[in-house]
C-alpha positions as CSV (number, residue, x, y, z in Angstrom):
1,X,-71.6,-27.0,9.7
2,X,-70.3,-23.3,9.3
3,X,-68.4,-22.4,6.6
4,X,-65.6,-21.1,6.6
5,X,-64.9,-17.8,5.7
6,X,-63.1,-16.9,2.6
7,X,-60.3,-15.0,3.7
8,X,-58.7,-17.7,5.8
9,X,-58.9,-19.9,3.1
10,X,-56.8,-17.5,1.0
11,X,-54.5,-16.8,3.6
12,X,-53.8,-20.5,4.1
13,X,-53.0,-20.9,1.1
14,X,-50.7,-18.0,0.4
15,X,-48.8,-19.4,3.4
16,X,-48.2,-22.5,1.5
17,X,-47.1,-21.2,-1.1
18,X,-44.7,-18.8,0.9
19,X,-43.6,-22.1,2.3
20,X,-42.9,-23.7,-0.8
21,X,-41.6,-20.8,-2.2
22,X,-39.0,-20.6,0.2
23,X,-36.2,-22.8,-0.2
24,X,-35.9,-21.0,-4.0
25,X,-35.5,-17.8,-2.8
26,X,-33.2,-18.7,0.0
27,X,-31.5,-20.9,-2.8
28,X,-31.3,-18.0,-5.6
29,X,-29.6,-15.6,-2.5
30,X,-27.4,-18.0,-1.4
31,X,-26.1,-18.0,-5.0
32,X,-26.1,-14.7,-5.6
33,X,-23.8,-14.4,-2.1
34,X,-21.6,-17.1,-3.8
35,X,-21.1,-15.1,-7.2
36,X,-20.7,-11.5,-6.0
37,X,-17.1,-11.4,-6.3
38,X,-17.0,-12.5,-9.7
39,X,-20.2,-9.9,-10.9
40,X,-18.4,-7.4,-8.9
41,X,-14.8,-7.7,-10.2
42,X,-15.5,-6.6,-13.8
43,X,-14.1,-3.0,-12.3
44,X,-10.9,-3.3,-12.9
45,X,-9.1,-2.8,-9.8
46,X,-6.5,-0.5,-9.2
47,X,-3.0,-1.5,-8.8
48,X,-1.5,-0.9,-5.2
49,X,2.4,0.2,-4.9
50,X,3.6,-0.4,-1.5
51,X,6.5,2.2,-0.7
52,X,9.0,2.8,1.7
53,X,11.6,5.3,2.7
54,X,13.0,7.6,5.1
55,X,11.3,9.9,6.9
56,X,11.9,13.2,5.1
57,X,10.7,11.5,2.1
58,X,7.2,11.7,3.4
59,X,6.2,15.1,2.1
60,X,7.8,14.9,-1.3
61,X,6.3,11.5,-1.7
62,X,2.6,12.0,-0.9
63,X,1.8,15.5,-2.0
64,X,3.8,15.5,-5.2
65,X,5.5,12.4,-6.5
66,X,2.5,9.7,-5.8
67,X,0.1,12.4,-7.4
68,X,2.3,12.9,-9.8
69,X,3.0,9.3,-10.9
70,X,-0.5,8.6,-10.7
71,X,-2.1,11.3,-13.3
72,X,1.1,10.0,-15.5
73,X,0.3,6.0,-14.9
74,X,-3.7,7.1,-15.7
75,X,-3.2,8.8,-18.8
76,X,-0.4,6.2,-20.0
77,X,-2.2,3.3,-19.6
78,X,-6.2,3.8,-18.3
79,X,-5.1,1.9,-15.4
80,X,-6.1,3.1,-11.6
81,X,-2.7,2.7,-9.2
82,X,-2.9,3.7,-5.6
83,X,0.4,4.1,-3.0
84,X,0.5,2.4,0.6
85,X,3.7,4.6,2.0
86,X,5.5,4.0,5.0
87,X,8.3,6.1,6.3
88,X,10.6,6.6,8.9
89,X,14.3,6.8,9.9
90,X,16.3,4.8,7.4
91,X,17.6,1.8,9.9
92,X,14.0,1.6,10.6
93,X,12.8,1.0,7.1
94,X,15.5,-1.4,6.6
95,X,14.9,-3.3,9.5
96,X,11.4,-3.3,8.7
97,X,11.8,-4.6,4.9
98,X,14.7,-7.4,6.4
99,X,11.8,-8.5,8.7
100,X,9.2,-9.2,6.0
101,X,7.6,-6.2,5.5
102,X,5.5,-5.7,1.9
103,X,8.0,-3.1,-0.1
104,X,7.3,-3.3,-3.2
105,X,9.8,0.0,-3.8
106,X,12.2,1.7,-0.6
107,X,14.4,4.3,-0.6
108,X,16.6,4.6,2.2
109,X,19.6,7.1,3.4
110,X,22.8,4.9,3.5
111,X,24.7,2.4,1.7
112,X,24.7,0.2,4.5
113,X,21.3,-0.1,4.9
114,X,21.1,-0.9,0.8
115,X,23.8,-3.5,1.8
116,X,21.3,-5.0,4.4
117,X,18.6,-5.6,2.7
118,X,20.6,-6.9,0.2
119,X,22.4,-9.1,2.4
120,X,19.0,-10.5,3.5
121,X,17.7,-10.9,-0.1
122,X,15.3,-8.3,-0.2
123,X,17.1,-7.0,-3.5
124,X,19.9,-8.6,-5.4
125,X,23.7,-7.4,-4.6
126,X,24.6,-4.0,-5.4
127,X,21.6,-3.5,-8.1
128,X,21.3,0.2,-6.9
129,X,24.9,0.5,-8.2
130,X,23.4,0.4,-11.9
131,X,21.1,3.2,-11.5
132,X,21.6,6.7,-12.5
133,X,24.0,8.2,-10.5
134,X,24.3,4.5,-8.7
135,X,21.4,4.9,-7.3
136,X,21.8,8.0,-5.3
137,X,18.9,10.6,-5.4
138,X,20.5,13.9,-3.8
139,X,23.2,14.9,-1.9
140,X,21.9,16.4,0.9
141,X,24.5,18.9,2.8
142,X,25.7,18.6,6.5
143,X,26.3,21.1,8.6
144,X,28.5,21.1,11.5
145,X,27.6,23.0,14.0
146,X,29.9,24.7,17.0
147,X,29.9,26.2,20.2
148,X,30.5,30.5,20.1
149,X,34.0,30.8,19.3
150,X,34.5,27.6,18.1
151,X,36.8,26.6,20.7
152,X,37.7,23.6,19.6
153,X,38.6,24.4,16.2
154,X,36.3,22.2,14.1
155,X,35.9,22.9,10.6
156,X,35.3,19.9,8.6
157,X,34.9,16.1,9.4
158,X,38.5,15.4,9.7
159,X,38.3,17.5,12.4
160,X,35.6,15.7,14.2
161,X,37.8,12.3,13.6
């Protein structure tokens, strides 16, 4: 009888222990799959701000205010807050917000929209009224513009009535 030769005999039984070996490694990964979330989440995780308004808030919003806010929030508290913003024309927003959109914060352009959303209970009745200034952020001016010669005479908006 031949014997056999060592190496297979070694091999053989690395395999069974690979074997064996096996369902406690897949069991330790599977476990570590399970509890990643919790090992990862000691970051604390940055608070998110969704935000919507009219479209020529856009600029204002994301290159100054948002930056703005979020050095102040940082060196207030330590705390990481990020901003989701949204914009376009006021009606839009609104109509967006009544539908179930996430605002967390919204400016829009006209009463009447404020009245909407607060007529769908997106915020309660007239709160914007106790604001500073009730709630109005600038007065933007309008200009009316006329045809050379202005011939029909406008000058103000009681002319346009």
């Amino acid at each position: 009888m031949k014997a056999r030769p060592v190496r297979i005999v070694r091999r053989r039984v690395l395999l069974a222990r690979l074997a064996a070996a096996a369902p406690i490694v897949f069991g330790a990964a599977l476990l570590l799959f399970a509890l990643w979330p919790w090992i990862v989440s000691r970051r604390p995780r940055a608070r998110t701000i969704v935000f919507y308004g009219f479209s020529i808030l856009g600029d204002a919003m994301n290159d100054g205010v948002f930056p703005a806010f979020q050095k102040s929030w940082r060196e207030k508290t330590g705390e990481t807050v990020e901003f989701i913003g949204s914009f376009a024309g006021s009606g839009t927003v609104t109509n967006q917000i009544v539908l179930g959109a996430p605002a967390d914060a919204a400016v829009v352009a006209l009463e009447p929209d404020a009245e909407r959303l607060a007529a769908a209970g997106a915020t309660p009745p007239a709160s914007w009224k106790s604001l500073p200034f009730q709630g109005v952020v600038n007065r933007a001016p309008f200009v009316i513009l006329v045809r050379p010669g202005n011939p029909k005479g406008i000058h103000d908006f009681a002319d346009l009535a």
